[in-house]
C-alpha positions as a printed NumPy array, in Angstrom:
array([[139.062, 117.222,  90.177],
       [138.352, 117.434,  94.097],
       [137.053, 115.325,  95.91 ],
       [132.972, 114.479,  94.867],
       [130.548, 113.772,  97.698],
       [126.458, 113.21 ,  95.173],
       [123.757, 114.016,  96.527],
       [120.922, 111.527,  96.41 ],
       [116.984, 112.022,  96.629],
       [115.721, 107.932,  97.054],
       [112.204, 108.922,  96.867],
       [109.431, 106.311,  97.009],
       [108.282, 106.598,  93.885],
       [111.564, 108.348,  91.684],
       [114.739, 108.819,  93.192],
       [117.443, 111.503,  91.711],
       [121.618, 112.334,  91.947],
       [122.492, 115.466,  92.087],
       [126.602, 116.63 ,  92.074],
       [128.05 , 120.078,  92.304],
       [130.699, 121.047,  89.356],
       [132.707, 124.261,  89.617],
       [130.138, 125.881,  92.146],
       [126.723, 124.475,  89.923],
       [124.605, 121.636,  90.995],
       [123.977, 119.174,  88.204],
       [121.193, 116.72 ,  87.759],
       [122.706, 113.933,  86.538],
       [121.383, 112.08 ,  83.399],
       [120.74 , 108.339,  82.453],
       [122.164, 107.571,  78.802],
       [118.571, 108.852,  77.191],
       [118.899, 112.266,  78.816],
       [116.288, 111.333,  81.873],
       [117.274, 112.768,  84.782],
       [114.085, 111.109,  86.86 ],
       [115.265, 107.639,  87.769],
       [111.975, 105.447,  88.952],
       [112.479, 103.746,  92.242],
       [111.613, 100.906,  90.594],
       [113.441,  97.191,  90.423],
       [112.819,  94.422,  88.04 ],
       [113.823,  90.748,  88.565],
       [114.716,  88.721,  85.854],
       [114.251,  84.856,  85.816],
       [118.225,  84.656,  84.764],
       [118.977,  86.444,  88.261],
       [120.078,  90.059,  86.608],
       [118.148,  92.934,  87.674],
       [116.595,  95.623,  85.589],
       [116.463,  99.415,  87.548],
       [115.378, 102.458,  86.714],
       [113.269, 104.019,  83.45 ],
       [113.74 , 100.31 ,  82.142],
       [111.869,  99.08 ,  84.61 ],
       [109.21 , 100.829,  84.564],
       [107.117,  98.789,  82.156],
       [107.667,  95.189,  83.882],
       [105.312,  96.83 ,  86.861],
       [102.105,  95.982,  84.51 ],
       [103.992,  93.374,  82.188],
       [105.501,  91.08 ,  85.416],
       [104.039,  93.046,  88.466],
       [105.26 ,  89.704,  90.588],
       [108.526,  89.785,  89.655],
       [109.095,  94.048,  89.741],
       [109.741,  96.032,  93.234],
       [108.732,  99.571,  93.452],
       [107.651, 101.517,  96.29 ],
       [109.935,  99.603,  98.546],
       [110.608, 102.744, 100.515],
       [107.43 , 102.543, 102.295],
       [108.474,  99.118, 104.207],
       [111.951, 100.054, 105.016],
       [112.932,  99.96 , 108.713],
       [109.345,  98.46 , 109.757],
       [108.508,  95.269, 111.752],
       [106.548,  93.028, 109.807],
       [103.393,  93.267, 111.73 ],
       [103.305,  96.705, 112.362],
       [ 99.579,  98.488, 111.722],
       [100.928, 100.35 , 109.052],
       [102.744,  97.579, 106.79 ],
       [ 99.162,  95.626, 107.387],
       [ 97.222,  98.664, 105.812],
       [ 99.913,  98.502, 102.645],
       [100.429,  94.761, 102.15 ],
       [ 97.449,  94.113,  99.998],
       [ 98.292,  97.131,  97.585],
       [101.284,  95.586,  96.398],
       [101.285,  92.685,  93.894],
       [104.879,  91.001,  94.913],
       [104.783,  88.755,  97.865],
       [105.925,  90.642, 101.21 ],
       [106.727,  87.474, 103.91 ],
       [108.151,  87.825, 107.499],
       [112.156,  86.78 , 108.278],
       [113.194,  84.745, 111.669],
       [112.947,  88.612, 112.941],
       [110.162,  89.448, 112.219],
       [111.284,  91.789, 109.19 ],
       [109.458,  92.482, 105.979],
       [111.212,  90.377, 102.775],
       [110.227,  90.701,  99.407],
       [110.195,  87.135,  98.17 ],
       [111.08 ,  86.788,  94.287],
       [111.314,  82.874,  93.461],
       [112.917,  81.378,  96.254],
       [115.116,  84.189,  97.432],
       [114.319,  86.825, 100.185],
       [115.679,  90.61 ,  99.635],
       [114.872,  93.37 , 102.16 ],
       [113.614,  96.37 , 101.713],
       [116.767,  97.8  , 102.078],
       [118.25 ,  95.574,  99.231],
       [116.195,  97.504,  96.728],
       [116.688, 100.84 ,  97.809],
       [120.598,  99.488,  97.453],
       [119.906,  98.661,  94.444],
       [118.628, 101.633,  93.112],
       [121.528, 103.398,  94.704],
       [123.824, 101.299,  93.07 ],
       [121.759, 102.27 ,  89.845],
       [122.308, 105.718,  90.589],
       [125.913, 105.714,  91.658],
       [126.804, 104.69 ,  88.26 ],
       [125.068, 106.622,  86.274],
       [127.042, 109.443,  88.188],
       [130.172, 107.471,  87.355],
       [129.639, 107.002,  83.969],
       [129.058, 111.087,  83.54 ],
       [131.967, 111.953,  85.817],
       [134.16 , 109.687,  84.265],
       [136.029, 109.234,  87.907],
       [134.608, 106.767,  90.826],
       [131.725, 108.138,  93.327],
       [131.844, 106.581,  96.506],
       [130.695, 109.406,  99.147],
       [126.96 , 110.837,  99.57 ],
       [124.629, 112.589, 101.362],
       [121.642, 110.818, 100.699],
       [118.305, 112.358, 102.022],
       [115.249, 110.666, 104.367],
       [111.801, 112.022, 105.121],
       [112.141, 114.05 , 107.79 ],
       [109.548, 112.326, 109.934],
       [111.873, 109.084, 109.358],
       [112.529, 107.071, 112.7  ],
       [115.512, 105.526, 114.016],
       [114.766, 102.344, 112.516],
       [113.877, 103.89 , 108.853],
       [117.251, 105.942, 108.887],
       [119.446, 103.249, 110.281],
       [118.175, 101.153, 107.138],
       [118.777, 104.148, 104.602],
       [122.254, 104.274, 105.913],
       [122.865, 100.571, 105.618],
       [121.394, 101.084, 101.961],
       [123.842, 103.169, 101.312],
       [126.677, 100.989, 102.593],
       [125.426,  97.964, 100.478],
       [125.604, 100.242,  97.714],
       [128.899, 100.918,  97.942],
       [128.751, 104.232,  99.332],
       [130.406, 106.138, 102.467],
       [127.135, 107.733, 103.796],
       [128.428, 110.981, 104.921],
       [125.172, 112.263, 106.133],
       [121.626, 111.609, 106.518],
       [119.638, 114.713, 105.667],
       [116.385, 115.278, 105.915],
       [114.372, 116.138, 102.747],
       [112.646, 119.386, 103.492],
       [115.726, 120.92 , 105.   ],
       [118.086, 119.838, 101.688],
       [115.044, 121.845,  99.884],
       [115.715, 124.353, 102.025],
       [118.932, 124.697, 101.129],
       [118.485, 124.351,  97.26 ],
       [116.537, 127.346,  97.857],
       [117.969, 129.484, 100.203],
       [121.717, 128.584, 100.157],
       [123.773, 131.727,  99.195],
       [121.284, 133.699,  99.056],
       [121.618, 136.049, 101.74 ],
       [117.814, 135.564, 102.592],
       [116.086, 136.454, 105.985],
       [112.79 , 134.976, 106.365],
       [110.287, 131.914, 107.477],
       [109.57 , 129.334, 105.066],
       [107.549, 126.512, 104.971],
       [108.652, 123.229, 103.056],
       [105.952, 121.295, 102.424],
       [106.814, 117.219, 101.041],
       [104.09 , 115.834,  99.448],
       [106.014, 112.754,  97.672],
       [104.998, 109.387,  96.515],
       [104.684, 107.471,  99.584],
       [105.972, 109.815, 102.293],
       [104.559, 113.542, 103.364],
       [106.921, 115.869, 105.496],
       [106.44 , 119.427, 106.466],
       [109.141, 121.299, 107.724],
       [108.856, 125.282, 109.236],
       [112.561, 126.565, 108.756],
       [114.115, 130.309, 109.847],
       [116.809, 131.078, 107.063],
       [119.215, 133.385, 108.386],
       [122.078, 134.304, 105.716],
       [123.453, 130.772, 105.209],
       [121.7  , 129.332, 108.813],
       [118.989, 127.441, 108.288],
       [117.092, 126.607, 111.965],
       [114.017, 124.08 , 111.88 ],
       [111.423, 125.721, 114.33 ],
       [109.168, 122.452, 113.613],
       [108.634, 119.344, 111.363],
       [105.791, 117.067, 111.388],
       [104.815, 114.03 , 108.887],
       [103.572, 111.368, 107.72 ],
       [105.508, 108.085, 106.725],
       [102.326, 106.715, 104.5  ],
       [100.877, 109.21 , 102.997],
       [101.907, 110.296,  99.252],
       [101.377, 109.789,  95.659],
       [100.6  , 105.759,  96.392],
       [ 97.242, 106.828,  98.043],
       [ 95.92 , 108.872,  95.219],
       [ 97.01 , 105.885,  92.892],
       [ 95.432, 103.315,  95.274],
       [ 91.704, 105.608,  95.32 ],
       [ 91.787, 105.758,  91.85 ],
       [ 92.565, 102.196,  91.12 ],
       [ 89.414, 101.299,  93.801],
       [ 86.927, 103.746,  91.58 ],
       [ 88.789, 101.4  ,  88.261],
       [ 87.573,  98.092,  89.967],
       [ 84.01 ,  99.456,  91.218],
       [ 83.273, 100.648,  87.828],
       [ 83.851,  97.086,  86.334],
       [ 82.156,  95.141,  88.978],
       [ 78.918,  97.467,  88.428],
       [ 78.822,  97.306,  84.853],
       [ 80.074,  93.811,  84.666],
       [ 79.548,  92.406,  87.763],
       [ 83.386,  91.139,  87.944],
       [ 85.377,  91.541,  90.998],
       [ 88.911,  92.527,  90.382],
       [ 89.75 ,  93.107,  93.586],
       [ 91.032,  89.085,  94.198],
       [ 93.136,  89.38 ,  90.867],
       [ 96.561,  90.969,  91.707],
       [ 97.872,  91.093,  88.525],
       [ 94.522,  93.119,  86.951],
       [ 94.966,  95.595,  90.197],
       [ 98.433,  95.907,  89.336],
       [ 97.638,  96.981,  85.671],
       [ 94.631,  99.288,  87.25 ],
       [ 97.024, 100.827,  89.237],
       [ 99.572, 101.468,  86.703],
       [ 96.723, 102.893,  84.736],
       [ 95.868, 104.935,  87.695],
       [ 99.299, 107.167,  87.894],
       [ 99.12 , 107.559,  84.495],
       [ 95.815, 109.204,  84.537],
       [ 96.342, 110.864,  87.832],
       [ 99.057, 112.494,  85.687],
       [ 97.078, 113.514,  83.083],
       [ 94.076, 115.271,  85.408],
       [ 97.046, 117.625,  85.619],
       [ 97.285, 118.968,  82.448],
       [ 93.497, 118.274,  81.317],
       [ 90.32 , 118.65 ,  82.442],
       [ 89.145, 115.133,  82.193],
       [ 90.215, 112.102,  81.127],
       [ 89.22 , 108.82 ,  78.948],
       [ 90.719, 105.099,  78.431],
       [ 89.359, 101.903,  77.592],
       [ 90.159,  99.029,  80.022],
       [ 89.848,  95.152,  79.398],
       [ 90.855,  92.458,  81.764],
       [ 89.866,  88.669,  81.487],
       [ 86.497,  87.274,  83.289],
       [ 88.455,  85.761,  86.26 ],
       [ 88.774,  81.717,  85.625],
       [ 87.683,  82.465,  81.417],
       [ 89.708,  83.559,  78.393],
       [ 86.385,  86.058,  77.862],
       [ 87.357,  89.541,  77.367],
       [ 85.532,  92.597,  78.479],
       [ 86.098,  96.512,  78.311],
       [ 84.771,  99.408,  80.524],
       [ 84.972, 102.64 ,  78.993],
       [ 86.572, 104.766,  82.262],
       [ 85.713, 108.74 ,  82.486],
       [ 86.88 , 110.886,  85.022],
       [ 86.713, 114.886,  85.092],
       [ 89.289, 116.664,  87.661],
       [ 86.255, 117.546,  89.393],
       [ 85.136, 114.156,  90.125],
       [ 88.923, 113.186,  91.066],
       [ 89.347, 116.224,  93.463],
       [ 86.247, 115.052,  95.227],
       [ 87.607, 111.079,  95.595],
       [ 90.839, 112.557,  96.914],
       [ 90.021, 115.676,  98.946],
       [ 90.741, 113.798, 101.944],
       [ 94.022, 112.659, 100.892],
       [ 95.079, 115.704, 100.672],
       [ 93.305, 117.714, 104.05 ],
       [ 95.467, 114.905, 105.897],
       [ 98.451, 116.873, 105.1  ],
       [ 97.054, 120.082, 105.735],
       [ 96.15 , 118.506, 109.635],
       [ 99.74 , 117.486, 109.653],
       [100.548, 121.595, 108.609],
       [ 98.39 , 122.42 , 111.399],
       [100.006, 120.234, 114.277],
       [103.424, 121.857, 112.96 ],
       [102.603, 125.403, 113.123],
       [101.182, 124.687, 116.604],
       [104.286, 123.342, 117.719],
       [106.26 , 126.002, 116.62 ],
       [104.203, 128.249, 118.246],
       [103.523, 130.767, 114.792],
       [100.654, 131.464, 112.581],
       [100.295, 131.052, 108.864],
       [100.371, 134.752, 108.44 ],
       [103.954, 134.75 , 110.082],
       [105.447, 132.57 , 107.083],
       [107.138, 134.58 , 104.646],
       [107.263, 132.05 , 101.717],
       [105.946, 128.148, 100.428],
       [108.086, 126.233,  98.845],
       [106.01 , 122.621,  97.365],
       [108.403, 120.065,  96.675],
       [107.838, 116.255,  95.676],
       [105.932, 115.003,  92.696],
       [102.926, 115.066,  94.327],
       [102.627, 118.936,  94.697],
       [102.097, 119.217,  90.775],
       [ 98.372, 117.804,  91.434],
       [ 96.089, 121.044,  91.111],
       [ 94.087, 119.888,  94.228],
       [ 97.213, 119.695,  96.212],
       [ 98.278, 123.356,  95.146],
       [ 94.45 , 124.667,  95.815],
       [ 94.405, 123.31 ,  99.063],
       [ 97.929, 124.814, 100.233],
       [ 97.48 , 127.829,  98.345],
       [ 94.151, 128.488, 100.638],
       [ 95.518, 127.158, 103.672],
       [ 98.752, 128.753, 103.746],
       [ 97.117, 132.112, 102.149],
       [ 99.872, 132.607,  99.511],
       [101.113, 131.816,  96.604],
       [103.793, 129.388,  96.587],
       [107.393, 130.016,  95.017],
       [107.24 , 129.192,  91.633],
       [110.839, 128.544,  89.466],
       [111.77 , 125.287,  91.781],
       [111.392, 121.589,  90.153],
       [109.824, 119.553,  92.873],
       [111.396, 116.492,  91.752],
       [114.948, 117.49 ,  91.76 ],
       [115.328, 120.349,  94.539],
       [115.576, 117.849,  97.381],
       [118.927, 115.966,  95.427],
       [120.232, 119.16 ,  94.842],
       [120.369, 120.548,  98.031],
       [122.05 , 117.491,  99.046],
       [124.105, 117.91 ,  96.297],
       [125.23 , 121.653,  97.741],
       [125.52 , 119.919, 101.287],
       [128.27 , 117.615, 100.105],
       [129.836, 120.018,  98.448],
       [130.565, 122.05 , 101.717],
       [131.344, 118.403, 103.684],
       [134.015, 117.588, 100.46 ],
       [135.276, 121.6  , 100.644],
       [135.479, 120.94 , 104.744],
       [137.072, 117.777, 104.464],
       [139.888, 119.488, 102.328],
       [140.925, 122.644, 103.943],
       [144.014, 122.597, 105.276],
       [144.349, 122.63 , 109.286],
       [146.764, 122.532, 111.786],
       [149.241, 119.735, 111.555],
       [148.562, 119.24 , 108.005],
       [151.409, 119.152, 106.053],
       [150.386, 121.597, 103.664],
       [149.063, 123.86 , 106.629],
       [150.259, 127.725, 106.136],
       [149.964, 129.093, 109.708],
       [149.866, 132.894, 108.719],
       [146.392, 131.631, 106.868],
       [143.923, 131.936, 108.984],
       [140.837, 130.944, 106.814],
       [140.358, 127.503, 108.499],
       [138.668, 128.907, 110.958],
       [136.174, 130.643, 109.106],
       [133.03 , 128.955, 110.35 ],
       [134.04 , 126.517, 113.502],
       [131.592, 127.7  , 114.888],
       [128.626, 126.15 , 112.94 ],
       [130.709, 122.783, 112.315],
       [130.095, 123.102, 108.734],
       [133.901, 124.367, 107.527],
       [132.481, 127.782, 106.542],
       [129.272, 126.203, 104.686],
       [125.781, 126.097, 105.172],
       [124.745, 125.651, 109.309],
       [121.859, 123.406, 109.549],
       [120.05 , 123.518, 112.751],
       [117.477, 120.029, 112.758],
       [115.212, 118.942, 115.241],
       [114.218, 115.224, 116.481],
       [110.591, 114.254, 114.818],
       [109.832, 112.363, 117.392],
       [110.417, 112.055, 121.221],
       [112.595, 109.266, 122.643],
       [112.166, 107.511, 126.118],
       [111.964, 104.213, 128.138],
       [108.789, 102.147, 129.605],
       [108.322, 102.566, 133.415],
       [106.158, 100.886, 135.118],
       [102.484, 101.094, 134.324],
       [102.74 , 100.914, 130.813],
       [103.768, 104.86 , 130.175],
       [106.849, 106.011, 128.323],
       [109.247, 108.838, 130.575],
       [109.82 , 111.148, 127.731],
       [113.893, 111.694, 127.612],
       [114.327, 113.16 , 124.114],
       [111.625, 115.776, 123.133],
       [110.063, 115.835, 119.998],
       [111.708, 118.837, 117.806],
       [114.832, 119.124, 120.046],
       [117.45 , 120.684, 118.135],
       [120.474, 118.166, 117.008],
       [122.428, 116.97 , 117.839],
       [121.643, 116.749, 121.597],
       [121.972, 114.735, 124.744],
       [119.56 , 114.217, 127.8  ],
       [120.164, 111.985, 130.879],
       [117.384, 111.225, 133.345],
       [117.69 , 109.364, 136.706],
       [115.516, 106.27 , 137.746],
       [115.174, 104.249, 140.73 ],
       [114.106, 100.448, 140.537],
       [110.651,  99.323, 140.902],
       [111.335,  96.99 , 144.022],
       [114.197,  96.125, 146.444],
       [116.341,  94.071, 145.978],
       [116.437,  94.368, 141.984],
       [119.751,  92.615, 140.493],
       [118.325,  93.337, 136.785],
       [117.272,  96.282, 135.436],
       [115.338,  96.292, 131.731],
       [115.153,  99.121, 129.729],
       [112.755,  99.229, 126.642],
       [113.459, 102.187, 124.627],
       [110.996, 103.929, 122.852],
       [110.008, 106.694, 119.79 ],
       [107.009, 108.198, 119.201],
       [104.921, 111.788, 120.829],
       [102.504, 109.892, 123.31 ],
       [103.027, 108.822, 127.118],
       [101.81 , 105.51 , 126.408],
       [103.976, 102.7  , 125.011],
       [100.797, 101.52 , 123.16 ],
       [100.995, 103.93 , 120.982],
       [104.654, 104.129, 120.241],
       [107.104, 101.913, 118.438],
       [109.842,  99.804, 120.375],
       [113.294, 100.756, 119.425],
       [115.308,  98.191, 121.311],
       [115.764,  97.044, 124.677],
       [118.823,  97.742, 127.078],
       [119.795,  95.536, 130.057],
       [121.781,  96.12 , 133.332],
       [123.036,  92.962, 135.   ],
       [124.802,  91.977, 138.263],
       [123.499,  95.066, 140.299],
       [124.621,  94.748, 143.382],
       [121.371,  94.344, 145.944],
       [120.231,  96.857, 147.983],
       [117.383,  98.956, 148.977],
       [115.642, 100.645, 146.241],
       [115.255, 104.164, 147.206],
       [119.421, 103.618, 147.433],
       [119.701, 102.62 , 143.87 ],
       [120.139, 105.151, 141.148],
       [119.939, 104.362, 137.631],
       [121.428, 106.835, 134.614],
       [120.139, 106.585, 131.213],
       [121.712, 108.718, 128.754],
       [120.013, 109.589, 125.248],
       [122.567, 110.911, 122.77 ],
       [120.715, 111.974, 118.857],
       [123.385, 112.994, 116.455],
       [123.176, 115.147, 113.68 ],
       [121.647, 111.862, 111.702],
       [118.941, 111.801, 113.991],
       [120.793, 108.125, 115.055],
       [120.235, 107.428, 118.946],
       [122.457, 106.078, 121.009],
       [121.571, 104.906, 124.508],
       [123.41 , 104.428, 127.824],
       [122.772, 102.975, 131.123],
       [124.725, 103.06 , 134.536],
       [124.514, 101.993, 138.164],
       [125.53 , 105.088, 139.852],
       [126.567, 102.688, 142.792],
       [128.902, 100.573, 140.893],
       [129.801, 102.48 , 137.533],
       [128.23 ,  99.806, 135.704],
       [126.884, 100.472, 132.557],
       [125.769,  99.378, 129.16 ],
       [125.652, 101.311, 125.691],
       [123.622, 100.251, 122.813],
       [123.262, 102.124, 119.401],
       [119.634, 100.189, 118.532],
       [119.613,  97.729, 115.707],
       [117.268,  98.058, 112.788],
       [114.371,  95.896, 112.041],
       [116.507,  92.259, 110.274],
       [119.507,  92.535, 112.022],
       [117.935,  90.89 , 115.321],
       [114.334,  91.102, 116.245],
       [114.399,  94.369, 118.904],
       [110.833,  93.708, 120.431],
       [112.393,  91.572, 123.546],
       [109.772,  90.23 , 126.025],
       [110.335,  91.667, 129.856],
       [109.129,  91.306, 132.934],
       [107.077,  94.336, 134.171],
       [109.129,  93.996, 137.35 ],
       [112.113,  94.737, 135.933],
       [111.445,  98.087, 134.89 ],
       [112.506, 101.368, 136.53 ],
       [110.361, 103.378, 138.441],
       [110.157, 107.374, 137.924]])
C-alpha cells in the first residue's frame, strides 16, 4: 500500500477521518458503523478517558467531568472578550495557567484546550488504524478558515501530541471546495458557506479545472450550532422559572441537561413541525421534583434564532464586498457543516444568495474528505520519482507535470490571509503589513524609523486583526531589537519582514539596516509563554 496521509475534519461539535483508497475517499467508521465521531471527551475518576459516540451520554450524566466543544477556546488568552461571553455556557471548570491560558480543570489536573482536541485526534487516528490495518501517522487536518495564528499554531500542536506529522493546515471551506470540485473539470464561482457547531466561515472560491483561487473569506470564530443550543436552553429555563418560579440558571448541572435536551430538539425541528418533552429537575436545595411540559413549533424556534442566523448572512455580505462581486455573479452554493441542515439556515441562504444550493453533498463529511483528496496528492507528490532519486528514469519526464502550482500535478490551491497582520506604532494604531485576503503564501517588508533619537531598543508588538487600532485587534507576540547602535533618528532604519506560509503561520523579522542586526520570531501560541509583553510607548517605531 502507498504511503497514507487522512484527512481530518476536528469540528467543534463532531469531528470526521476521511482516507483515499485506490482513487475513492472513504469515511472511515468506528466499530458500530458511525462514521460521525462527537468532539466530545469524558474523564473517568480511574484517569482513562472515554472519546467519541461513547461519550456522548456522560455530557448530561457527569457534565463536570466530560469536555466537548473545546474547539471554541483553543489558541485564546484567558481573558479575551470572547472566552468571557462562553465561560458560563459550559459546565466544566475553565481556570487561567501562569500564562494566562485557558485550562480545563478535571480533579486536580489542568489539560488545555489543545489536549482534547489531541485527544480526539488520537481517537480518530486509530480508528483509521484499526480499518487500515497499517499505522497512520501523516494528516492534513482542517481549521476554520477565519482561524488566527494563535488558533492554527494550537491545531498543529494538536496534531503533534496526537502523534501525527501535520502535513498541512487547510482551511475548511476550501477542502469543501475541493470535495466538490476536484476532477471535475468545472469553471465557475462558488460560494462555501460553514455554518458548523461553534465556528461559521464563508469562503468565495474561482474553480478553474483543478485551480481553486479564494477571491475572499470572512468568519466568525463563535458563532455555530452552540448558539442555537444555548437560545434554546435560555427559552428551557424561562419556561420553568415562570411556571414554577425556579431559577435554573445558578444550577450547572440542570443547564447542562437543558442543553443536551436542547440539540436534541433543535434536531428534531428539522424533520417535524413542532416538538414536545417533559422536563423535571430538582427544586434547587430540596429532593422535590417538578416537570414543565416544553412545546415548541419551528415557527416559534425560527423566530428565537433568526438572528443567529442573519449574523452569518452580514458576514456573506462583508465577503462579497471584499471580493468586489455580487450575489448574482456566483454560479453555485455549496452549505456545509451540521448546522446548514436547520430549515431556517437553508431559507435564509436560499433568499439571500437567490439560488438553490447544491444538493448530493453530506455537510458533515465533505470538509474530511477534501482533506482526504489533498493528502492524497501531498502522499502521490511525496513519491514521484525526481532527479537524483535512485529510481529516477531521466527519459520520464512526468515529474514535472505541475511544478508550477507546487502541488506535484494535484489540485493548486490559491488561499488568502483572513486577517491583516502588522505592528503598533506610536499612537496606539496598527501599520497594516499583511493585508487581509492576500493570497499565500506571501511576504511583505515595511521600513520604520524610531520614535526618538538616540533609541538603543526597539519593541515591536505584532498584531492580527482588520482595524487600524490595536484596541481592537489581538496581540500576537512581541519582537525586540537590542544594542542599536545610537544615532540620530531620521538616520536609523528599521526592516520588519512578514512572511505567511501556505498554513497561514507568520513568521516575523526585524533588522537594523545600519548594523545587519536582526531578530526572527515565529510567534508562540497562547500556554507556551504569555505573548502580551508590557512596553514602553517610547520604544516603538514611528511610520
Amino acid at each position: 500500500m502507498s504511503e497514507i496521509v487522512v484527512g481530518i475534519d476536528l469540528g467543534t461539535s463532531n469531528s470526521v477521518i476521511s482516507v483515499v483508497l485506490e482513487g475513492e475517499a472513504i469515511v472511515v467508521p468506528d466499530a458500530q458503523g458511525r462514521r460521525i465521531h462527537p468532539s466530545i471527551v469524558h474523564f473517568r475518576e480511574d484517569g482513562q478517558t472515554i472519546v467519541g459516540n461513547d461519550a456522548r451520554r456522560f455530557r448530561a450524566e457527569q457534565p463536570m467531568r466530560t469536555v466537548y466543544s473545546a474547539k471554541r477556546l483553543i489558541g485564546r488568552p484567558f481573558d479575551s472578550p470572547e472566552l468571557k461571553m462562553l465561560m458560563g455556557s459550559f459546565p466544566f471548570t475553565i481556570v487561567p495557567d501562569q500564562q494566562n491560558a485557558p485550562r480545563i480543570q478535571i480533579d486536580n489536573h489542568l489539560h488545555p484546550p489543545e489536549g482534547i482536541g489531541a485527544r480526539v485526534l488520537a481517537y480518530l487516528k486509530s480508528l483509521a488504524e484499526g480499518y487500515l490495518g497499517i499505522p497512520v501517522t501523516k494528516a492534513v487536518i482542517t481549521v476554520p478558515a477565519n482561524f488566527d495564528e494563535g488558533q492554527r499554531r494550537a491545531t498543529k500542536r494538536a496534531g503533534e501530541l496526537a502523534g501525527l506529522e501535520v502535513m498541512r493546515l487547510l482551511n475548511e471551506p476550501t477542502a469543501a471546495a475541493l470535495a466538490y470540485g476536484y476532477g471535475g473539470n468545472k469553471r465557475e464561482r462558488v460560494a462555501i458557506y460553514d455554518f458548523g457547531g461553534g465556528t461559521f466561515d464563508i469562503t468565495l472560491l474561482e474553480l478553474r479545472s483543478n485551480v481553486f483561487e479564494v477571491l475572499a473569506t470572512a468568519g466568525n470564530s463563535y458563532l455555530g450550532g452552540d448558539d442555537f443550543d444555548n437560545r434554546l436552553a435560555s427559552v428551557m429555563m424561562n419556561a420553568f422559572e415562570r411556571q414554577h418560579q425556579i431559577d435554573l440558571s445558578a444550577d450547572p448541572l440542570a443547564r447542562q441537561r437543558l442543553k443536551v435536551l436542547a440539540e436534541h430538539l433543535k434536531c428534531q425541528l428539522t424533520q417535524q413541525d413542532s416538538v414536545a418533552a417533559t422536563i423535571k429537575e430538582y427544586v434547587p436545595g430540596t429532593m422535590q421534583e417538578v416537570a414543565l411540559e416544553f412545546r415548541l413549533s419551528r415557527g416559534e424556534f425560527n423566530q428565537r434564532c433568526i438572528d443567529i442566523v442573519d449574523q452569518s448572512l452580514q458576514t456573506c455580505r462583508d465577503a462579497l464586498q471584499t471580493a468586489g462581486i455580487q450575489q448574482a455573479e456566483l454560479d453555485h452554493l455549496v452549505l456545509v457543516g451540521g448546522s446548514t441542515r436547520i430549515p431556517i439556515v437553508q431559507q435564509r441562504t436560499r433568499e439571500f444568495f437567490n439560488r438553490e444550493p447544491v444538493l448530493g453533498i453530506n455537510p458533515d463529511e465533505v470538509v474530511a474528505i477534501g482533506a482526504a483528496v489533498f493528502g492524497s496528492s501531498l502522499a502521490q507528490q511525496s513519491q514521484a520519482p525526481r532527479p537524483g532519486d535512485q529510481n529516477f528514469d531521466p527519459t520520464d519526464d512526468s515529474w514535472m507535470e505541475g511544478l508550477d502550482d507546487d502541488q506535484g500535478g494535484g489540485p493548486l490551491l490559491l488561499d488568502v490571509t483572513p486577517h491583516a497582520l502588522g505592528v503598533a506604532t506610536v499612537g496606539g494604531v496598527m501599520d497594516i503589513i499583511i493585508e487581509r485576503n492576500g493570497q499565500l503564501p506571501l511576504e511583505r517588508t515595511r521600513y520604520f524609523s524610531p520614535s526618538r533619537d538616540n533609541q538603543t531598543r526597539v519593541v515591536l508588538p505584532v498584531y492580527s486583526g482588520n482595524s487600524r487600532r490595536i484596541e481592537d485587534n489581538r496581540q500576537l507576540g512581541t519582537l525586540e531589537l537590542t544594542e542599536i547602535p545610537p544615532g540620530p533618528r531620521e538616520e536609523v532604519q528599521i526592516e520588519v519582514t512578514f512572511e505567511v506560509d501556505t498554513n497561514g503561520m507568520v513568521s516575523v523579522r526585524a533588522t537594523d539596516m545600519r548594523t545587519g542586526l536582526n531578530h526572527y520570531a515565529r510567534l508562540s501560541i497562547m500556554g507556551e509563554g504569555r505573548v502580551e509583553q508590557e512596553y514602553d510607548a517610547s520604544d516603538l517605531l514611528m511610520t
